[in-house]
PDB file with one MODEL, atoms N, CA, C and O in Angstrom:
MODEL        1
ATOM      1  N   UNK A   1      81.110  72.441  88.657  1.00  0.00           N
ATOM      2  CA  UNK A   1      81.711  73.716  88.297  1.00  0.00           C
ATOM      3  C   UNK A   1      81.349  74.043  86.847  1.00  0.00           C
ATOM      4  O   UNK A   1      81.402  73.174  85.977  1.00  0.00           O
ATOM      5  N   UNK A   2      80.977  75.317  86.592  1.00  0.00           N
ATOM      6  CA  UNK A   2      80.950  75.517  85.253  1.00  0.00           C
ATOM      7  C   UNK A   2      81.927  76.543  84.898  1.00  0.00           C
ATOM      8  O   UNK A   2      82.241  77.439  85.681  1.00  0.00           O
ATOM      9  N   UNK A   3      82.438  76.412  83.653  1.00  0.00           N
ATOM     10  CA  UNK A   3      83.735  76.599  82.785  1.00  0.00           C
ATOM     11  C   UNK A   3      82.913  78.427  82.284  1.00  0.00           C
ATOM     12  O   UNK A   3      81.820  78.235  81.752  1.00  0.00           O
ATOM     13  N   UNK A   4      83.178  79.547  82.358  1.00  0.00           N
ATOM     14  CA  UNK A   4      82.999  81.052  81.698  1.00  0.00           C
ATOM     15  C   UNK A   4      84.259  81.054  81.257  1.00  0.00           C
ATOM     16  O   UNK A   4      85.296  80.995  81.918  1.00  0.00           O
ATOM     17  N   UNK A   5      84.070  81.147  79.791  1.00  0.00           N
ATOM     18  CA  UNK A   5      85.174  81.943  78.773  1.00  0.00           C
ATOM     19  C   UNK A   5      84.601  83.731  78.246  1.00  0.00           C
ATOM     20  O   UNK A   5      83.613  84.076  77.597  1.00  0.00           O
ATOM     21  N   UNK A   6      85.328  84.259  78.648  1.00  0.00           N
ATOM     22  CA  UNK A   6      84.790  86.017  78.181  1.00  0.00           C
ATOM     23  C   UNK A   6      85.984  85.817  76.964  1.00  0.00           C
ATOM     24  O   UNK A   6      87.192  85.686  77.157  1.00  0.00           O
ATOM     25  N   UNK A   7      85.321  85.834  75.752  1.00  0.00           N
ATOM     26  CA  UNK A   7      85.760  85.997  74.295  1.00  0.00           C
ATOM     27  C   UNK A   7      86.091  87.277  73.798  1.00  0.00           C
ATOM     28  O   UNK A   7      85.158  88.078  73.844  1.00  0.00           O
ATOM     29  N   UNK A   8      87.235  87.724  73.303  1.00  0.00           N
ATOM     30  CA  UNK A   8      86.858  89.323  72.890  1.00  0.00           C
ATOM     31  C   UNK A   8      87.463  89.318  71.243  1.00  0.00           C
ATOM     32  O   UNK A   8      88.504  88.790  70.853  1.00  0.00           O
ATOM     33  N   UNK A   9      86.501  90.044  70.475  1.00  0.00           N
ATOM     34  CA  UNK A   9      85.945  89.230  69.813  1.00  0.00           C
ATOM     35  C   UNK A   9      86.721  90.481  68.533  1.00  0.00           C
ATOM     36  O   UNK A   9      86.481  90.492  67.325  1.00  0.00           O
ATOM     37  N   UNK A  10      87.305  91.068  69.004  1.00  0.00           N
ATOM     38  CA  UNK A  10      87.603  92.546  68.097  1.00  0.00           C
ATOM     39  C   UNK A  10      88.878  93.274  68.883  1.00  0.00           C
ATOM     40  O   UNK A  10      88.868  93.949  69.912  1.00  0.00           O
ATOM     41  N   UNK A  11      90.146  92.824  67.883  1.00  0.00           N
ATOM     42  CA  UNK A  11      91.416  92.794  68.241  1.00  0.00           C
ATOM     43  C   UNK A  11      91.520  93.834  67.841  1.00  0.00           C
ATOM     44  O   UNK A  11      92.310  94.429  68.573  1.00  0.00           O
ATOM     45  N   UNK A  12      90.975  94.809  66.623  1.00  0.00           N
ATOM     46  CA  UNK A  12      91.263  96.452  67.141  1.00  0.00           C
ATOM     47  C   UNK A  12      91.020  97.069  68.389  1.00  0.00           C
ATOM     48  O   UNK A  12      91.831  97.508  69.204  1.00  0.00           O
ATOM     49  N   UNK A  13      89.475  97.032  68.429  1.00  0.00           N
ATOM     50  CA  UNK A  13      89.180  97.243  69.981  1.00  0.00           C
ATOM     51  C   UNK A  13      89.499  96.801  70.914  1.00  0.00           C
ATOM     52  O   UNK A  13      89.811  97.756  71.625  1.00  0.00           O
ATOM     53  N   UNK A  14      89.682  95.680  71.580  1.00  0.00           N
ATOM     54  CA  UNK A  14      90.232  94.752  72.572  1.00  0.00           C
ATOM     55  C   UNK A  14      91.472  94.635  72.353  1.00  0.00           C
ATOM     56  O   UNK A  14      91.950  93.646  71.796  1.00  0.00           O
ATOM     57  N   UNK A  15      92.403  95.995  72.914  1.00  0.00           N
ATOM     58  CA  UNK A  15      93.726  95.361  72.974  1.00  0.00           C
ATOM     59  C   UNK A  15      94.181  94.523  73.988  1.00  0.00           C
ATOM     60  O   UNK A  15      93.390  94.214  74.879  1.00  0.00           O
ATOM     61  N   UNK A  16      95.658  93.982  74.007  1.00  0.00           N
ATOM     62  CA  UNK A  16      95.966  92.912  75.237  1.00  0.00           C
ATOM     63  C   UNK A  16      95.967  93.506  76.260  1.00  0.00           C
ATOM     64  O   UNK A  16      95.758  92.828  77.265  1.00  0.00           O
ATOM     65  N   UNK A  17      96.198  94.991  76.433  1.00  0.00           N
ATOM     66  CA  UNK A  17      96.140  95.566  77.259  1.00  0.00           C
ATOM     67  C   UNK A  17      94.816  96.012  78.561  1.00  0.00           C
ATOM     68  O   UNK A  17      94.743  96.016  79.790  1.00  0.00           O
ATOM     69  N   UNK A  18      93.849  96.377  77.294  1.00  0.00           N
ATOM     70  CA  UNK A  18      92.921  96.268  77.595  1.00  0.00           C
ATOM     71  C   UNK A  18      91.976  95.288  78.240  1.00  0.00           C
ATOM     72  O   UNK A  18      91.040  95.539  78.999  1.00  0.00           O
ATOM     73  N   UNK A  19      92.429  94.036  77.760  1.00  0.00           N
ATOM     74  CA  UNK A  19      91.928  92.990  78.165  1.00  0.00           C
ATOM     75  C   UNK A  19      92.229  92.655  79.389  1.00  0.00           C
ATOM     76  O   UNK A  19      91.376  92.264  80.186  1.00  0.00           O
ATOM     77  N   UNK A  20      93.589  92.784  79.694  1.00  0.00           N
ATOM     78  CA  UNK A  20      94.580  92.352  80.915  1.00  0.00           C
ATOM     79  C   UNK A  20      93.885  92.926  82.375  1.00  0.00           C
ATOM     80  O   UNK A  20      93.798  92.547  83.542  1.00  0.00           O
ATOM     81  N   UNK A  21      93.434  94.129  81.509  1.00  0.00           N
ATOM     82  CA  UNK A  21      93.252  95.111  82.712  1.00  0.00           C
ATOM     83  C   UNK A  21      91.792  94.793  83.241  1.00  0.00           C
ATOM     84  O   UNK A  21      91.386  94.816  84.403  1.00  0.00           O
ATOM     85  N   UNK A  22      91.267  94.558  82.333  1.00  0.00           N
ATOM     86  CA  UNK A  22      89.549  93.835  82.364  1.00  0.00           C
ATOM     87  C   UNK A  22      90.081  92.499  83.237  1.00  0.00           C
ATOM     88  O   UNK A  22      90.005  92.886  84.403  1.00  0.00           O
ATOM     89  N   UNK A  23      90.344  91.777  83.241  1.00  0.00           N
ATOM     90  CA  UNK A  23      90.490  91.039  83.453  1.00  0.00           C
ATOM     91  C   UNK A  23      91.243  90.580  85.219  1.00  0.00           C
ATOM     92  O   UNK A  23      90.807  89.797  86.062  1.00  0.00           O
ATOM     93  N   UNK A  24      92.455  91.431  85.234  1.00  0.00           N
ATOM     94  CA  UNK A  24      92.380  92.069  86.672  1.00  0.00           C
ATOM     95  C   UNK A  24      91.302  92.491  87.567  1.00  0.00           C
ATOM     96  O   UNK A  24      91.221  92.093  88.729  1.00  0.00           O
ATOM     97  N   UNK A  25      90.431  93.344  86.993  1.00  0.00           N
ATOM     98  CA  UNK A  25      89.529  93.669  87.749  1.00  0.00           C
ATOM     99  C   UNK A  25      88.352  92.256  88.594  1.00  0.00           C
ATOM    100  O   UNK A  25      87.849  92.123  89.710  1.00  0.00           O
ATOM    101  N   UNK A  26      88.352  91.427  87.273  1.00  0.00           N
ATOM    102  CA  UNK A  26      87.824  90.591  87.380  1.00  0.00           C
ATOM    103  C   UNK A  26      88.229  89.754  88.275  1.00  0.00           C
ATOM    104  O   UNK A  26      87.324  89.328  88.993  1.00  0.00           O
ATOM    105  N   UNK A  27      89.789  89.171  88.594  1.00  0.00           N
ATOM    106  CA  UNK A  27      90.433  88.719  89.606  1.00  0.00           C
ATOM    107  C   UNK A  27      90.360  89.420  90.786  1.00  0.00           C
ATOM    108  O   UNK A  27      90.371  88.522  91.628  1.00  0.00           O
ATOM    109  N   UNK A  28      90.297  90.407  91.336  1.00  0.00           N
ATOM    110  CA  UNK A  28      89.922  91.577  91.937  1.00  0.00           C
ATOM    111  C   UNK A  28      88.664  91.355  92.462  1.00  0.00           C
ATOM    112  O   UNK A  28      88.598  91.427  93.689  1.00  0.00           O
ATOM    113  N   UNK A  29      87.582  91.088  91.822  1.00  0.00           N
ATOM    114  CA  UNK A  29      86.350  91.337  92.531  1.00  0.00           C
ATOM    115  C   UNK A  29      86.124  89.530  92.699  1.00  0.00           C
ATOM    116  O   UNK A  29      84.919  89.316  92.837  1.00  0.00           O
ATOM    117  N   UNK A  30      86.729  88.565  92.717  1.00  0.00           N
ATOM    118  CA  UNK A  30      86.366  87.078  92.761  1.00  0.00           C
ATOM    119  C   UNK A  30      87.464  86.366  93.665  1.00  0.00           C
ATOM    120  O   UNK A  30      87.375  85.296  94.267  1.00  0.00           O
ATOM    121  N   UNK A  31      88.614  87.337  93.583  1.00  0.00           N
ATOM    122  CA  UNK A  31      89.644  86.686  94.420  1.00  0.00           C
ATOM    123  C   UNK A  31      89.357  86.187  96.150  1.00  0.00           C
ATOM    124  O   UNK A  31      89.908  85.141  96.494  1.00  0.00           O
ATOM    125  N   UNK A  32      88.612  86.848  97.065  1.00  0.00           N
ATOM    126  CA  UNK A  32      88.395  85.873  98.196  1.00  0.00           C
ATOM    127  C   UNK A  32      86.920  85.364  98.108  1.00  0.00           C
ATOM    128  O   UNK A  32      86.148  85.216  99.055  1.00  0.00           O
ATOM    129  N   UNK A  33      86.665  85.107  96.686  1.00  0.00           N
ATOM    130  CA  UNK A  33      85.137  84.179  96.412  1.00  0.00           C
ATOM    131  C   UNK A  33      85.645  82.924  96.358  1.00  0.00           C
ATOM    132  O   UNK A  33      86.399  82.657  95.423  1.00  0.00           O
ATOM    133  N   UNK A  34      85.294  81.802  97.461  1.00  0.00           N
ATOM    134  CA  UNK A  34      85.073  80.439  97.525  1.00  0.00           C
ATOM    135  C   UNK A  34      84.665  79.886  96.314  1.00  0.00           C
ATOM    136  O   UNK A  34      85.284  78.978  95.760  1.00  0.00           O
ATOM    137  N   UNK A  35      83.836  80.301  95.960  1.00  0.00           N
ATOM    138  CA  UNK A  35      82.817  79.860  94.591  1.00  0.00           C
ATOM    139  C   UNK A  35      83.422  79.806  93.207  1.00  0.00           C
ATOM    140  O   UNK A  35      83.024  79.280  92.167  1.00  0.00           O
ATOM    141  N   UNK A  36      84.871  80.743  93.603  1.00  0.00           N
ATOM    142  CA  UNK A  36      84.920  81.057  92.222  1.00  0.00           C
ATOM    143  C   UNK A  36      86.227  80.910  91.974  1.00  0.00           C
ATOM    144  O   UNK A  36      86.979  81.532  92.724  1.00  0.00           O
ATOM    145  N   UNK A  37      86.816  80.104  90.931  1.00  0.00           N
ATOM    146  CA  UNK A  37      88.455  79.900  90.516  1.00  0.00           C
ATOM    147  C   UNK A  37      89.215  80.616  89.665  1.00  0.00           C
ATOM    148  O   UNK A  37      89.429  80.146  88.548  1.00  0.00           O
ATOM    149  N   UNK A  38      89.733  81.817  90.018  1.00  0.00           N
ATOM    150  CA  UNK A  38      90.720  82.466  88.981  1.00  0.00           C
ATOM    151  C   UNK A  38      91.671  82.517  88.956  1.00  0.00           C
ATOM    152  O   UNK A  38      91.985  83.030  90.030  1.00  0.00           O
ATOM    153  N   UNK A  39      92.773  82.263  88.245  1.00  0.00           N
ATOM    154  CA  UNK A  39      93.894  82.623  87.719  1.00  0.00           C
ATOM    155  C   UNK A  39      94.912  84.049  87.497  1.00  0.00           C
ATOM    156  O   UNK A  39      95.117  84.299  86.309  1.00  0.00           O
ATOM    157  N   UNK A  40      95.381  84.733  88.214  1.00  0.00           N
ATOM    158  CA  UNK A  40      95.790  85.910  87.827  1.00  0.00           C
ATOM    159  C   UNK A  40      97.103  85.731  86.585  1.00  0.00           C
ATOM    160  O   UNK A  40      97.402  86.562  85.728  1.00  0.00           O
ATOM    161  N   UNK A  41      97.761  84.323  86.834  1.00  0.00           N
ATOM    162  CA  UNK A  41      98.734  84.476  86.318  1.00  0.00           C
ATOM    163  C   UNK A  41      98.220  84.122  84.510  1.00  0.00           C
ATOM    164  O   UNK A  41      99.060  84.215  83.614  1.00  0.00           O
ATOM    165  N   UNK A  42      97.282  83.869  84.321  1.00  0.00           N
ATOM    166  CA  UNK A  42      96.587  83.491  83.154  1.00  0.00           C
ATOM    167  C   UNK A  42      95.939  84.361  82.592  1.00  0.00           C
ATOM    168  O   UNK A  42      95.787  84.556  81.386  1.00  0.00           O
ATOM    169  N   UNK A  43      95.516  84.940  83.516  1.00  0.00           N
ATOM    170  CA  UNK A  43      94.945  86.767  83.264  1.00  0.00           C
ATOM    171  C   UNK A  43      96.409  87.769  82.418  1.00  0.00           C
ATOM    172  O   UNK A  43      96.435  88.605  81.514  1.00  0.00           O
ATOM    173  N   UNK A  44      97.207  87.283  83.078  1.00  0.00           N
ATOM    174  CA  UNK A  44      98.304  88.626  82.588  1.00  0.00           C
ATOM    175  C   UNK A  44      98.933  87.899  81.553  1.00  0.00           C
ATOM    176  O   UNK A  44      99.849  88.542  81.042  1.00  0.00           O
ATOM    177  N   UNK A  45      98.721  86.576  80.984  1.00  0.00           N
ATOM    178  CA  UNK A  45      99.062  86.091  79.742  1.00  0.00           C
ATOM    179  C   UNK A  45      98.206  86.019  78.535  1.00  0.00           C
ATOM    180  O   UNK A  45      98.564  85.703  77.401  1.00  0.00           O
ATOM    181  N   UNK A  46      96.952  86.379  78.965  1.00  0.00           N
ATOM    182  CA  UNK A  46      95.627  86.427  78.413  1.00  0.00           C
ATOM    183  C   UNK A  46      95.997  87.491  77.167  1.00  0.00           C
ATOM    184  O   UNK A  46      96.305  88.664  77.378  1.00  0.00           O
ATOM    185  N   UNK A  47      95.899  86.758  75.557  1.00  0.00           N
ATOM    186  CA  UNK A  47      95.438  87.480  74.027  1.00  0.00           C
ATOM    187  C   UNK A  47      94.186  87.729  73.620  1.00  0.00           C
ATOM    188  O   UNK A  47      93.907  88.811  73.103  1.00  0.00           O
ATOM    189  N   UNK A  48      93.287  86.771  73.800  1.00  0.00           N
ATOM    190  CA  UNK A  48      92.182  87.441  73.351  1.00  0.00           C
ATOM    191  C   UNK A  48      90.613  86.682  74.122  1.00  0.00           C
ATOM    192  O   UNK A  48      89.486  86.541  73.649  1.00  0.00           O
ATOM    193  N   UNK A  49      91.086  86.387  75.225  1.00  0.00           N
ATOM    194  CA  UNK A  49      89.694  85.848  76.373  1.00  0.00           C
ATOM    195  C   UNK A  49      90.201  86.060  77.812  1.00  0.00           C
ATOM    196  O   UNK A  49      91.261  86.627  78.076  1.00  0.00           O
ATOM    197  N   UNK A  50      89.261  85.500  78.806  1.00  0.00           N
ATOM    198  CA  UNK A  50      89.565  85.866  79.811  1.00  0.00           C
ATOM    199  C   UNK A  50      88.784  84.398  80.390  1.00  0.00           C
ATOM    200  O   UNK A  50      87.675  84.231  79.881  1.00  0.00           O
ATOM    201  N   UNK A  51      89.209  83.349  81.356  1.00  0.00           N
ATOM    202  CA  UNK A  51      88.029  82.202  81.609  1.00  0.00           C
ATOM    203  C   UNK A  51      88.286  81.599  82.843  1.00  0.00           C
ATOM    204  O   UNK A  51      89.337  80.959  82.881  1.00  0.00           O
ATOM    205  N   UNK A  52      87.482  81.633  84.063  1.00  0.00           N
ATOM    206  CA  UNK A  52      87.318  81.375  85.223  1.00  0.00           C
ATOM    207  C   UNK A  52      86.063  80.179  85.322  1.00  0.00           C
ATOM    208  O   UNK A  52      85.162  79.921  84.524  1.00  0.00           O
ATOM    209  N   UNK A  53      86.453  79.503  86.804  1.00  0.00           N
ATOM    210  CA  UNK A  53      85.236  78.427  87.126  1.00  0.00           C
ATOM    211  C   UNK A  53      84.523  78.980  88.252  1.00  0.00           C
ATOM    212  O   UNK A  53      85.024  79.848  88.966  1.00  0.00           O
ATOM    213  N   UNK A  54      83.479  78.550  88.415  1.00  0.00           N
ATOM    214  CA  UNK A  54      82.057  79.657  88.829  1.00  0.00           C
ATOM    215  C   UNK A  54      81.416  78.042  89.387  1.00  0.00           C
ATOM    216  O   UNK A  54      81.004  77.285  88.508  1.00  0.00           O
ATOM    217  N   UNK A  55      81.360  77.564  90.912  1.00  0.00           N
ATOM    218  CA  UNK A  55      80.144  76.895  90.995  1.00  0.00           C
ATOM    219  C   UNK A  55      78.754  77.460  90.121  1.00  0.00           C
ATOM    220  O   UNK A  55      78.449  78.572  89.691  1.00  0.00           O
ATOM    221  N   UNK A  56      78.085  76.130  90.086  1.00  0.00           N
ATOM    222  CA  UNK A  56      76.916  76.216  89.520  1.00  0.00           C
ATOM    223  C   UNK A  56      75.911  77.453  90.200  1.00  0.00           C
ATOM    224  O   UNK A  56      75.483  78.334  89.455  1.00  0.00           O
ATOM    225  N   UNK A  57      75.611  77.447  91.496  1.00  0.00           N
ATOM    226  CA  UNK A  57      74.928  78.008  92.487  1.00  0.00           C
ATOM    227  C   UNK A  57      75.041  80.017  92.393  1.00  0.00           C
ATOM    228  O   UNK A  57      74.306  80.979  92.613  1.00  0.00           O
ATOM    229  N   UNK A  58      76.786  79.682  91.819  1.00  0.00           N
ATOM    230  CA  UNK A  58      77.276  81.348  92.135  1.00  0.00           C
ATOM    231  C   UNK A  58      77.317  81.841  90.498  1.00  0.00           C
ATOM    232  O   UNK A  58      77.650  83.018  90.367  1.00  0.00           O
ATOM    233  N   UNK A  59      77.113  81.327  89.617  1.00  0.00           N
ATOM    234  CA  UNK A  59      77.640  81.425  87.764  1.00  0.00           C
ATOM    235  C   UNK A  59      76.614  82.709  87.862  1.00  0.00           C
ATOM    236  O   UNK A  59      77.145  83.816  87.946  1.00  0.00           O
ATOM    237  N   UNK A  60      74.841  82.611  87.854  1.00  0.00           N
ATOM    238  CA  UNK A  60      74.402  83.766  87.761  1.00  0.00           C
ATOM    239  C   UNK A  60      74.930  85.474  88.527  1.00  0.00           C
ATOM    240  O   UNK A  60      74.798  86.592  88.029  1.00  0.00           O
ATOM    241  N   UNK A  61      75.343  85.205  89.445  1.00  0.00           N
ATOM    242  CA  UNK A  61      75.647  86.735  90.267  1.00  0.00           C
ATOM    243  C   UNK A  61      77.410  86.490  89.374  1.00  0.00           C
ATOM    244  O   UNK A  61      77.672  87.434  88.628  1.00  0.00           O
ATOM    245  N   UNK A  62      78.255  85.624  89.415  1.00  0.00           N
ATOM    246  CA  UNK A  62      79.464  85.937  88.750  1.00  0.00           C
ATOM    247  C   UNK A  62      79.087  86.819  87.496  1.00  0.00           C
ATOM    248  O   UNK A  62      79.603  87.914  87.270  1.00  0.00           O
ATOM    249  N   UNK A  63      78.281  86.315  86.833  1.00  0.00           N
ATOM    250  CA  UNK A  63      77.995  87.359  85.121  1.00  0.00           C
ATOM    251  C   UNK A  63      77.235  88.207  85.515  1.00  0.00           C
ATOM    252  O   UNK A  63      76.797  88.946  84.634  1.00  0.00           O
ATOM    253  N   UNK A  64      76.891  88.398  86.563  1.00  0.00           N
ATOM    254  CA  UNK A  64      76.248  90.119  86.697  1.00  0.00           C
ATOM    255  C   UNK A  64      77.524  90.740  87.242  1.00  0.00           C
ATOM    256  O   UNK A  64      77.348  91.928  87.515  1.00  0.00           O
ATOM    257  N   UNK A  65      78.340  90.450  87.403  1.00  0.00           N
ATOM    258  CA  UNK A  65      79.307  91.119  88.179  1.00  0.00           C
ATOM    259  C   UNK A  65      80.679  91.364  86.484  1.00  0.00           C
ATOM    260  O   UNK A  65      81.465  92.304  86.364  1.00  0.00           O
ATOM    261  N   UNK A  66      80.503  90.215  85.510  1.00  0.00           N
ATOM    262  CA  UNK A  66      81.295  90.223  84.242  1.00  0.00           C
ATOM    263  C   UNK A  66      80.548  91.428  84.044  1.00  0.00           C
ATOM    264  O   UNK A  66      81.066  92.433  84.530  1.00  0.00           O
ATOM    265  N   UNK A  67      79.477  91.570  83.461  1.00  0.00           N
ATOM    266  CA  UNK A  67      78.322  92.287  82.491  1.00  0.00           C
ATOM    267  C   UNK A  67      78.792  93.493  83.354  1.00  0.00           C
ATOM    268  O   UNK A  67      79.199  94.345  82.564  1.00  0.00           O
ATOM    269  N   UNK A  68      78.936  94.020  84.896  1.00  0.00           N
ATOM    270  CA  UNK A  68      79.406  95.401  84.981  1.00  0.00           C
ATOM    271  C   UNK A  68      80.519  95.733  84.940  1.00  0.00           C
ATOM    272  O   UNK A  68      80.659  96.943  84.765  1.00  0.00           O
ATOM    273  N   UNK A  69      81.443  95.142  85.032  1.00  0.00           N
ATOM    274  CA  UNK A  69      82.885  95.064  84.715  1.00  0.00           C
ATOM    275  C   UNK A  69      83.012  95.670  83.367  1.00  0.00           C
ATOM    276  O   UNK A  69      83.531  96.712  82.968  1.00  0.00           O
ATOM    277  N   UNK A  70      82.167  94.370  82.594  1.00  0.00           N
ATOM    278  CA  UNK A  70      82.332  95.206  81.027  1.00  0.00           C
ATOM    279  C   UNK A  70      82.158  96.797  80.433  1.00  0.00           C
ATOM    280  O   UNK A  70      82.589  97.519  79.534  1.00  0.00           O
ATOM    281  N   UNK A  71      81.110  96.819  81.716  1.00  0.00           N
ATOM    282  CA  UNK A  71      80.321  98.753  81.009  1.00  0.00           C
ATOM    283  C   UNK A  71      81.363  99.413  81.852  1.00  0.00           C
ATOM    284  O   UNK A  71      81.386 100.597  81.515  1.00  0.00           O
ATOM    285  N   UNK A  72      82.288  99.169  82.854  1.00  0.00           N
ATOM    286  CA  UNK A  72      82.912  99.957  83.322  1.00  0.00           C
ATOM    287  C   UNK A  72      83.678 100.234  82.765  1.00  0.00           C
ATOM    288  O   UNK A  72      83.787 101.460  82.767  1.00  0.00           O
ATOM    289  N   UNK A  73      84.860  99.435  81.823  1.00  0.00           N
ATOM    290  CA  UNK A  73      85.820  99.175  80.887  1.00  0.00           C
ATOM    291  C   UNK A  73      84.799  99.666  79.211  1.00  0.00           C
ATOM    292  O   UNK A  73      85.644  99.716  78.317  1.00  0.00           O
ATOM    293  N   UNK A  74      84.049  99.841  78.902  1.00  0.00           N
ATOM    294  CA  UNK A  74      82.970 100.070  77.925  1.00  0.00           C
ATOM    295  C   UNK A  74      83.389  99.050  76.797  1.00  0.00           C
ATOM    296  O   UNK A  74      83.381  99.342  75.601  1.00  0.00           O
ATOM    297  N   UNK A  75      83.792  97.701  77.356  1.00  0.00           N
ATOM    298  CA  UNK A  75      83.756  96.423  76.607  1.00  0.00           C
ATOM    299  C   UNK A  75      82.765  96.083  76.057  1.00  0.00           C
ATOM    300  O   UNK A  75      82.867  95.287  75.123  1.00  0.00           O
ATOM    301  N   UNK A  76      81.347  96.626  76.498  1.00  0.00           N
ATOM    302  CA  UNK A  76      80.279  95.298  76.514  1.00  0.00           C
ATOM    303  C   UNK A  76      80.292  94.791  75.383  1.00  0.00           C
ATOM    304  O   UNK A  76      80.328  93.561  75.412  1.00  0.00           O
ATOM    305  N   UNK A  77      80.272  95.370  74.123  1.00  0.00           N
ATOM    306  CA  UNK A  77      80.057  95.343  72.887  1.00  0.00           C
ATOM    307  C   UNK A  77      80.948  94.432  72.207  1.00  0.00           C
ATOM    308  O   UNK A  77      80.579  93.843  71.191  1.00  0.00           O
ATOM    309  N   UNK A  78      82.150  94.273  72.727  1.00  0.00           N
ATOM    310  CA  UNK A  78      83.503  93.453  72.335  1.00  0.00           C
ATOM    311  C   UNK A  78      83.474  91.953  72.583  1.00  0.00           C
ATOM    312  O   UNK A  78      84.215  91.184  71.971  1.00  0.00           O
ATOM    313  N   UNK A  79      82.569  91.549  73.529  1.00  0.00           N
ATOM    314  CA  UNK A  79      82.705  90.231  74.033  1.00  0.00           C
ATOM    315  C   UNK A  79      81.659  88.771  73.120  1.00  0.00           C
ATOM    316  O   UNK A  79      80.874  88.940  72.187  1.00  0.00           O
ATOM    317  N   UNK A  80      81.984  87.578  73.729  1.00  0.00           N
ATOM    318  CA  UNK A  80      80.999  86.475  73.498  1.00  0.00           C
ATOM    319  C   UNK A  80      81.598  85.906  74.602  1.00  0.00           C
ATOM    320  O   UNK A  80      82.791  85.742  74.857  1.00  0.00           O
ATOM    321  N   UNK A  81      80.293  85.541  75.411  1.00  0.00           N
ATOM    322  CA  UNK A  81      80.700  84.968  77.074  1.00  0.00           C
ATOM    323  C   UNK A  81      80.167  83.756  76.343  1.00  0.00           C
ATOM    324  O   UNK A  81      79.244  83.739  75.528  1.00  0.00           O
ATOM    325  N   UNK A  82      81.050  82.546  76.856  1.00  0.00           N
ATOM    326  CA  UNK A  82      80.128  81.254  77.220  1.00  0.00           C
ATOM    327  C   UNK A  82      80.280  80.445  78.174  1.00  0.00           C
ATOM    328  O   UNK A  82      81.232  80.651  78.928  1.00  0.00           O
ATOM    329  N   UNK A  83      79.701  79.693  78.337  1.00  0.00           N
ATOM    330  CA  UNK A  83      79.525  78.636  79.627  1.00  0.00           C
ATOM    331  C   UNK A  83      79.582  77.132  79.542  1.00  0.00           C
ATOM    332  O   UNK A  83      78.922  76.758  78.573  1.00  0.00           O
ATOM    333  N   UNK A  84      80.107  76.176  80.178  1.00  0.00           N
ATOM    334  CA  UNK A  84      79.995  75.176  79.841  1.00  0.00           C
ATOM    335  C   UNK A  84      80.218  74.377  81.211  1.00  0.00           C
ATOM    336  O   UNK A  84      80.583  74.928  82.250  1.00  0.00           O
ATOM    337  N   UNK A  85      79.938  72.942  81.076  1.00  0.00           N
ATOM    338  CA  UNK A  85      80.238  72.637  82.351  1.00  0.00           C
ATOM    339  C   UNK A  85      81.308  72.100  82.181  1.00  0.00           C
ATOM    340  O   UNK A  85      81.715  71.836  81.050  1.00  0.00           O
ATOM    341  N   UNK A  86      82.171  71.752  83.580  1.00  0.00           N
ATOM    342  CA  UNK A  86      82.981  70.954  83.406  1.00  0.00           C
ATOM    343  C   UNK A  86      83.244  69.787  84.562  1.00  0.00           C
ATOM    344  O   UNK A  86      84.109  68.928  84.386  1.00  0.00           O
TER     345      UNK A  86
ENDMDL
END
């Protein structure tokens, strides 16, 4: 499994609100994905990241699916994604 933290990186811009809601969406589009482990209740406690587990196999299509999330919300600019394994 690898570890995605979405960082947001600019607490003017990125309010909690904002984030929350990003972040929903994100639970939203992964919630009946096998591949993929999210948290909603961590989502709606979420200050300033957002971080789900992504098999190895599914991590590339998961961050194409972050990366449009972001332009939909017009985050892109706000974030530092990283990856790690775990």
């Amino acid at each position: 499994m690898k570890e995605v933290r979405i960082r947001f990186v600019d607490p003017e811009k990125s309010t909690i609100h904002r984030i929350r809601n990003f972040g929903e969406d994100i639970w939203r589009s992964f919630r009946e994905e096998k591949r993929v482990t999210i948290n909603l209740e961590e989502i709606d406690r979420a200050q300033d990241q957002i971080a789900y587990l992504a098999h190895g196999a599914f991590l590339r299509r998961s961050l194409t699916e972050v990366h449009r999330l972001l332009k939909v919300h017009f985050m892109e600019n706000e974030v530092v994604i990283e990856t790690c394994s775990r």
